[in-house]
Steps between C-alpha positions, in 0.01 A plus 500: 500500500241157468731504174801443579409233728307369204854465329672258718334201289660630186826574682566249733578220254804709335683494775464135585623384145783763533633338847451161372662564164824631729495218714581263206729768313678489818519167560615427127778762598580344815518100290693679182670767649390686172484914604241511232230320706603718776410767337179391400403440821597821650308676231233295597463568870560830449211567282296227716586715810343817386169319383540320852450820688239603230265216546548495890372862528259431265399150718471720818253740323311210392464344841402838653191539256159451651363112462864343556514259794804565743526065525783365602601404165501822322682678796759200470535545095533886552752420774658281295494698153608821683801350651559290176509861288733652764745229496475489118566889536810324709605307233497753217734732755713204596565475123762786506705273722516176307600682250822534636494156508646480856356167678400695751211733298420188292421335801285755633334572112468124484330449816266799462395352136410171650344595806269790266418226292384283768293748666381640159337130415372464852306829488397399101366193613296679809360693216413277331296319804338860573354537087447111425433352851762228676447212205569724244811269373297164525334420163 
């Protein structure tokens, strides 16, 4: 089982590039009103979702082995990342209903795209901290 928690570096990253890659198909679709970069972002989220839930049950395995501190910084990243994959999940399923095109489910696929981005970088960045300490981004 050390394994699989030993996976959530290789997986984790996936996922983030996935969401982030949708975000800006999306938003190209919302400026152009071009399908095709609508489509390219749903295939995106929906692929980033599944690796989403992946890494997180991967992250929680990690976090439970022996010689992890429970700080408050890795219990807010696996907070974070956990509810970042399940609202990814959110997005993926909220898919089906912007693809009606109805404002109503773009709304909601819209909001759920932006909001698992946003929690997707927050819990990234936490990572970060946790592996490369808090200056990690100063040179």
């Amino acid at each position: 089982m050390a394994f699989i928690g030993r996976l959530h570096l290789l997986l984790i990253h996936f996922p983030i590039a996935l969401v982030i890659a949708a975000v800006a198909a999306e938003g190209a679709a919302a400026v152009t009103a071009d399908d095709k970069w609508h489509m390219v972002a749903v295939r995106n989220v929906r692929a980033g979702a599944v690796f989403a839930v992946l890494a997180a049950i991967a992250g929680w395995r990690l976090s439970l082995e022996m010689g992890m501190d429970a700080s408050p910084l890795l219990e807010w990243h696996r907070w974070l990342g956990t509810i970042g994959g399940f609202v990814t999940f959110a997005a993926a399923i909220a898919t089906a209903g912007a693809g009606s095109r109805s404002p109503l489910g773009v709304r909601s696929y819209r909001i759920a795209l932006f909001a698992a981005a946003a929690l997707v970088a927050v819990a990234a960045h936490l990572g970060g901290q946790l592996v490369w300490g808090a200056n990690f981004l100063r040179p």
